[in-house]
N, C-alpha and C positions, 0 to 999 in steps of 0.2 A: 186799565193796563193794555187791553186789548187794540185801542184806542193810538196809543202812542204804537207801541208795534206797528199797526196798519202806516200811519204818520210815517215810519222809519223807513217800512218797506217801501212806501210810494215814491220818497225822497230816491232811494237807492237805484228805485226804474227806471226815476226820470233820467238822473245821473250817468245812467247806464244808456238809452236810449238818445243822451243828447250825445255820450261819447261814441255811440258805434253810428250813428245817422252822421256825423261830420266825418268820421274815421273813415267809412265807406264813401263817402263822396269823396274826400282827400286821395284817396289810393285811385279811382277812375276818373277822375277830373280834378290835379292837382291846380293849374292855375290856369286863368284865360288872358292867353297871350296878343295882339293886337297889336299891326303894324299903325305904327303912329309918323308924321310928320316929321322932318329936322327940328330940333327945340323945341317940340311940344310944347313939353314942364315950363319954361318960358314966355309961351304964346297967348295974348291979351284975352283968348278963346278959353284956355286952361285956367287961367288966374282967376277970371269974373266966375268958370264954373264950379270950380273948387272952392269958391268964398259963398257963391249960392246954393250949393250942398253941401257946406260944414267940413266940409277936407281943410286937414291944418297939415304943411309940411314937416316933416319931421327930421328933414336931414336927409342928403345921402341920394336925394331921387324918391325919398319915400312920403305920402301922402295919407292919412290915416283918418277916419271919420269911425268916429264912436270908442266903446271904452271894451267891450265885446261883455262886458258882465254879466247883463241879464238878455243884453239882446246881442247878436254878432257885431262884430267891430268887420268895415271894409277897408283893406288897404290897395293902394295903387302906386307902382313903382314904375319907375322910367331907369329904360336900360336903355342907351341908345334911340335907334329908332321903333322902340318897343315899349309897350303899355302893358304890365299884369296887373290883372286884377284877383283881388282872391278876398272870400269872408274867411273872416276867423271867430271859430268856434272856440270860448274858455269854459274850460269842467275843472271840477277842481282840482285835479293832477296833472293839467298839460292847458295846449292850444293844438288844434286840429285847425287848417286852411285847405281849403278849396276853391274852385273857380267857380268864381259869382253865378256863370251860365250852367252850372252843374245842374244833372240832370235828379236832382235830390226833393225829397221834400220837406229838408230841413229848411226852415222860413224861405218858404219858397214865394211867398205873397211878400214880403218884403223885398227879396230877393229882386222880385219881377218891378219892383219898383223902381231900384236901384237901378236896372236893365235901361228902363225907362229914359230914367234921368245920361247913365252915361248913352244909347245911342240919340240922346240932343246931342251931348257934343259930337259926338263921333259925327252926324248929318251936318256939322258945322265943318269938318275936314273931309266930307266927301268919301265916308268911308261908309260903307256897309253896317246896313244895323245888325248885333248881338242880337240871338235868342238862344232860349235853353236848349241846350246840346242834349 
């Protein structure tokens, strides 16, 4: 009996600990914004890197890699001459988002990977590489 109890309570801290680590990065680093080229989302640079890190369009400007379930999902939108990026954290009562270069240590090793992969492209348009804020 003791057993399951402990089991319930562990569940409940993680739960709690994965919603206030995405919660507090969301409120100080909502998203990471990045001045982008005329028609990026267009350009033979975006298409080829978005297919060699698993970004599938979704409509609209929006760009999505992963499902966020057991590990964070990243999304990338194009506004204009503008790129956000932001993880999304899913708990079981919501989605919490933040900016990739957040200065957090929720998958922050992941994270820095991710960093990785987009300043290639960004050193392909001559822009400044990302690092955690």
């Amino acid at each position: 009996m003791i057993s399951v109890f402990s089991i319930v309570v562990g569940i409940c801290f993680a739960l709690f600990a994965l919603w206030y680590g995405s919660k507090t990065a969301a409120d100080k680093s909502p998203v990471l914004r990045i001045a982008v080229p005329d028609n990026a989302e267009s350009s033979s640079e975006w298409q080829r890197w978005a297919q060699e890190n698993g970004y599938k369009s979704q409509g609209g400007g929006l760009w999505k890699k992963g499902t966020g379930m057991l590990t964070s999902a990243t999304e990338i939108r194009f506004e204009g001459k503008e790129m956000q990026v932001c993880e999304c954290v899913n708990y079981l009562f919501g989605t919490n988002r933040f900016a990739l270069n957040a200065p957090s240590w929720m998958g922050r090793p992941v994270r820095a990977a991710k960093l990785k992969a987009l300043n290639g492209l960004l050193a392909q348009w001559q822009i400044e590489p990302v690092s955690f804020g």
